[in-house]
N, CA, C and O of each residue as an XYZ file, in Angstrom:
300
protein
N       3.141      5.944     -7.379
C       2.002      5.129     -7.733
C       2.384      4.017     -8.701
O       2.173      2.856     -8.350
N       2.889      4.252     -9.804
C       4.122      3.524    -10.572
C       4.164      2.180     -9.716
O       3.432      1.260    -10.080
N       5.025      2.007     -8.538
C       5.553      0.967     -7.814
C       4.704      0.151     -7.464
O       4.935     -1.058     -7.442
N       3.304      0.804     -7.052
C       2.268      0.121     -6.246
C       1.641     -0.545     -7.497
O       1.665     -1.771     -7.380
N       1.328     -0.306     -8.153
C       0.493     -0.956     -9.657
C       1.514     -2.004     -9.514
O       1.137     -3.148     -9.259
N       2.506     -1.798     -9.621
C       3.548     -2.803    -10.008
C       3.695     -3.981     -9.305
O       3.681     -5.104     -9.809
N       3.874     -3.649     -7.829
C       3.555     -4.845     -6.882
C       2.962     -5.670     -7.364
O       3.286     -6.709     -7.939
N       1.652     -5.018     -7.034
C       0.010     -5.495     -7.365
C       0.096     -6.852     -8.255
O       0.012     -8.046     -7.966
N       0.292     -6.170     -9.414
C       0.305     -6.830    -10.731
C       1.368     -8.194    -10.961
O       1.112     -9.247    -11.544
N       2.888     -7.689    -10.157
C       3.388     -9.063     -9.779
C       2.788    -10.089     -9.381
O       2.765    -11.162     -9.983
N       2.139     -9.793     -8.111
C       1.296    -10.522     -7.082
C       0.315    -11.106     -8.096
O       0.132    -12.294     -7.832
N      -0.136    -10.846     -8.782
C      -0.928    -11.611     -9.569
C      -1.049    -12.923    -10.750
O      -1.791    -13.898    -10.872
N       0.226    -12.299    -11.598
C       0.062    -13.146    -12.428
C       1.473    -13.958    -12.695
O       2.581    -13.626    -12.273
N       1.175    -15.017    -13.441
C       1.983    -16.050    -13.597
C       3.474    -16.045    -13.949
O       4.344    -16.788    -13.496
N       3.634    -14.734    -15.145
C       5.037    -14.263    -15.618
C       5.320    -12.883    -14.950
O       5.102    -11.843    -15.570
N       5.735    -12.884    -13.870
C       5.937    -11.185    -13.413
C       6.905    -10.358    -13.830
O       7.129     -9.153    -13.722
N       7.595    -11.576    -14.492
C       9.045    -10.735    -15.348
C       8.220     -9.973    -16.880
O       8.743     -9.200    -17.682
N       7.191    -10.373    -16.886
C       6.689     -9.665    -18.221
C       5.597     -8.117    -17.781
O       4.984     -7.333    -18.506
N       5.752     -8.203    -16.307
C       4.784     -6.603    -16.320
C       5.612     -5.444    -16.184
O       6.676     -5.185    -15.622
N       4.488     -4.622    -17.122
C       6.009     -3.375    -17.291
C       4.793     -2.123    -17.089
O       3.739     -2.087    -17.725
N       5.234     -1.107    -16.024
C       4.239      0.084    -16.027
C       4.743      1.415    -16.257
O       5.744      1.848    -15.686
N       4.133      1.997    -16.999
C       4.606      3.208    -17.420
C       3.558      4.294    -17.175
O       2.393      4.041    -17.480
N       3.896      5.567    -16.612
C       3.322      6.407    -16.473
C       3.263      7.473    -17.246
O       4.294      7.990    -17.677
N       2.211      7.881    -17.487
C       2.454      9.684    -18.104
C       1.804     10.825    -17.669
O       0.590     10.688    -17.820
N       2.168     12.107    -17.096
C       1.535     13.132    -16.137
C       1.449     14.344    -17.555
O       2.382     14.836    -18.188
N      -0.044     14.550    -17.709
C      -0.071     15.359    -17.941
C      -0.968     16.661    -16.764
O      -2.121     16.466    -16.380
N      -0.122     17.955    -16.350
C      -0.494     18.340    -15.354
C      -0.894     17.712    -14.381
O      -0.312     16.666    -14.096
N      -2.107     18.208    -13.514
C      -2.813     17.195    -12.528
C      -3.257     15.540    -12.600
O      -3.584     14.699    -11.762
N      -3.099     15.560    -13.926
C      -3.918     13.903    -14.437
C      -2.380     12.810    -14.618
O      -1.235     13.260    -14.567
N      -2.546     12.115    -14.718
C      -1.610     11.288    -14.269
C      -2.514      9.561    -15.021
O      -3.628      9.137    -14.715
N      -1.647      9.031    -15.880
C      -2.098      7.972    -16.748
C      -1.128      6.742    -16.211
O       0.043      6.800    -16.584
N      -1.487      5.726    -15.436
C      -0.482      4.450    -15.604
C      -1.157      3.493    -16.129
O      -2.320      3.168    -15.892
N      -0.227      2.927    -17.033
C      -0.583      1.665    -18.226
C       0.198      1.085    -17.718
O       1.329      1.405    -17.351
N      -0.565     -0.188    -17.631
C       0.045     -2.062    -17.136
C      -0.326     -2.427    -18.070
O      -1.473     -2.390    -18.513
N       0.854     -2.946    -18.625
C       1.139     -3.971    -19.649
C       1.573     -5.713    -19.107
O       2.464     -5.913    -18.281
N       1.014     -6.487    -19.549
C       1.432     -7.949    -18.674
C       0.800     -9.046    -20.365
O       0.164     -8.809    -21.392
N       1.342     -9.978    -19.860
C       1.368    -11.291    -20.673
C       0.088    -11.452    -21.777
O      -0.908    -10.803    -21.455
N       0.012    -12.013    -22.682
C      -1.402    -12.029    -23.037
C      -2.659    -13.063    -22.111
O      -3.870    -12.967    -21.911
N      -1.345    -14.246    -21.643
C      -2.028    -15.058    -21.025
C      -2.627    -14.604    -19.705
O      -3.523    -15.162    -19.072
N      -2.152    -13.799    -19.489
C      -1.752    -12.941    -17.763
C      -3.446    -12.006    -17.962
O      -4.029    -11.562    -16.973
N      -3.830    -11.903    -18.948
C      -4.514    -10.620    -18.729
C      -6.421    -10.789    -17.658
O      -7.181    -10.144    -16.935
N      -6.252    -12.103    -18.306
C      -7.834    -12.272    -16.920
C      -7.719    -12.402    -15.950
O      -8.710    -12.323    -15.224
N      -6.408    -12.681    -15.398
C      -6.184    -12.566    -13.846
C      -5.640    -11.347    -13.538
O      -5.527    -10.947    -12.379
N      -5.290    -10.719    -14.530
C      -5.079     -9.080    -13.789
C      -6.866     -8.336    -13.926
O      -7.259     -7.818    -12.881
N      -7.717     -8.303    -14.966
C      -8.776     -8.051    -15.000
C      -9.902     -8.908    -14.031
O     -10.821     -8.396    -13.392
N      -9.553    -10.380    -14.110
C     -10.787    -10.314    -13.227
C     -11.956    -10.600    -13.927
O     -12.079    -10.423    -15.139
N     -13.097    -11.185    -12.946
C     -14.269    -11.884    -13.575
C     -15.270    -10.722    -13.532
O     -15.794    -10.519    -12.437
N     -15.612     -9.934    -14.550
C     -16.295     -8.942    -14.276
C     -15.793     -7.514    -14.307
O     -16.422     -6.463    -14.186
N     -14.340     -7.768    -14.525
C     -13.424     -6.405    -13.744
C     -13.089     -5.631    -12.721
O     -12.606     -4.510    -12.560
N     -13.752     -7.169    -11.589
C     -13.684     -7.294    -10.288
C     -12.288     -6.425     -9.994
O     -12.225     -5.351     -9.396
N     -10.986     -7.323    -10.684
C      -9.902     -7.255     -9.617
C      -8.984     -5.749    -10.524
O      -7.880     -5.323    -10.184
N      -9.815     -5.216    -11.660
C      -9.277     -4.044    -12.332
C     -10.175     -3.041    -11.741
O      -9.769     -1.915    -12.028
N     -10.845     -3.030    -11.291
C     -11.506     -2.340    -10.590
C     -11.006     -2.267     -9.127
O     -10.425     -1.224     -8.829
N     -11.109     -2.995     -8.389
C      -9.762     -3.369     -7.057
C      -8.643     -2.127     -7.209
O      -8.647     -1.013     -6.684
N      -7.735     -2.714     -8.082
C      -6.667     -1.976     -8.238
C      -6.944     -0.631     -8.550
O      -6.629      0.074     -7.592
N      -7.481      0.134     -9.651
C      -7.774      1.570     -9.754
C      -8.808      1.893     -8.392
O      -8.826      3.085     -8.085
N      -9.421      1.244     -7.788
C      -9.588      1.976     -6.440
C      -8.307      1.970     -5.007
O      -8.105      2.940     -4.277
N      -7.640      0.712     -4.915
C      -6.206      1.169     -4.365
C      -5.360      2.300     -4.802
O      -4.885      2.983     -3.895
N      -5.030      2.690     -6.254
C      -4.546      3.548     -7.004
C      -5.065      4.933     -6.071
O      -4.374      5.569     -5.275
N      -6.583      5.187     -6.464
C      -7.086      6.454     -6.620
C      -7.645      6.765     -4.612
O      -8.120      7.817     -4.185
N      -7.468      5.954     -4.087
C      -7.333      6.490     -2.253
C      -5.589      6.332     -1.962
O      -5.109      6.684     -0.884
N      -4.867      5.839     -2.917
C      -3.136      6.314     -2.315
C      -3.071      7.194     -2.937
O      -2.791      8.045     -2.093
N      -3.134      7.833     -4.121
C      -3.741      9.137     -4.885
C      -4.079     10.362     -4.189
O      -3.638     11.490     -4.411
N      -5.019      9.948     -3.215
C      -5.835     11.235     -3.097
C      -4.539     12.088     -1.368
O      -4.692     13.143     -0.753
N      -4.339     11.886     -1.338
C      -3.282     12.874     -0.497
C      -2.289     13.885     -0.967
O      -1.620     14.732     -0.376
N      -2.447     13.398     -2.671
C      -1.054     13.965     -3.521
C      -1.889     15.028     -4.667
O      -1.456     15.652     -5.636
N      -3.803     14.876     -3.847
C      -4.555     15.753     -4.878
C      -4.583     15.717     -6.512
O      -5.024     16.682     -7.137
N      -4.024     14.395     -7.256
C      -3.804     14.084     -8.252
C      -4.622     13.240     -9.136
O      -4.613     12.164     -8.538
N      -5.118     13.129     -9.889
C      -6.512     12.376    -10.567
C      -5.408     10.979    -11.569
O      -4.544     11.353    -12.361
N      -5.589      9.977    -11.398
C      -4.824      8.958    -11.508
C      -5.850      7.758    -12.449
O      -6.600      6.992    -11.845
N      -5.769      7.752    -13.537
C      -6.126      6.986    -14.102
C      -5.321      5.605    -14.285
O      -4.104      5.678    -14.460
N      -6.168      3.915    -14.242
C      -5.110      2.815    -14.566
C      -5.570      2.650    -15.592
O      -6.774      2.888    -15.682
N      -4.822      2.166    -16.843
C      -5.261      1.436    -18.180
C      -4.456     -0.311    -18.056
O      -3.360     -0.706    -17.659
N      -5.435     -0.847    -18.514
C      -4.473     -2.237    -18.377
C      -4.639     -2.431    -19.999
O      -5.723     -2.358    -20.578
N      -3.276     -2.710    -20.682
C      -3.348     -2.732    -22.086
C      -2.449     -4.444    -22.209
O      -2.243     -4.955    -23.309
């Protein structure tokens, strides 16, 4: 899931050399934090939280085959 955030988040914004995602599993739950530019951050969020919302629903249906509860944080 890691990779796919990662894509994503390339695809988006202006410096892609600056997004960095890190995951942390505790048991079933599963935390990935995207970190990206300061300038970068309304086009990864989105007007509304349109396109952060987008992404944690791509996340959480590639998710659901692996039965794993997958939270995104964009920090």
């Amino acid at each position: 899931m890691k990779e796919l955030v990662e894509i994503i988040a390339k695809a988006l914004v202006d410096n892609p050399d600056e997004v960095v995602v890190s995951e942390k599993t505790e048991g079933r739950n599963m935390v990935i934090e995207l970190h990206v530019a300061a300038s970068d951050m309304g086009k990864v969020i989105g007007k509304q939280g349109r396109i952060a919302k987008a992404i944690r629903s791509v996340v959480k249906a590639a998710s659901s085959k692996e039965k794993i509860n997958i939270d995104v944080e964009i920090v």
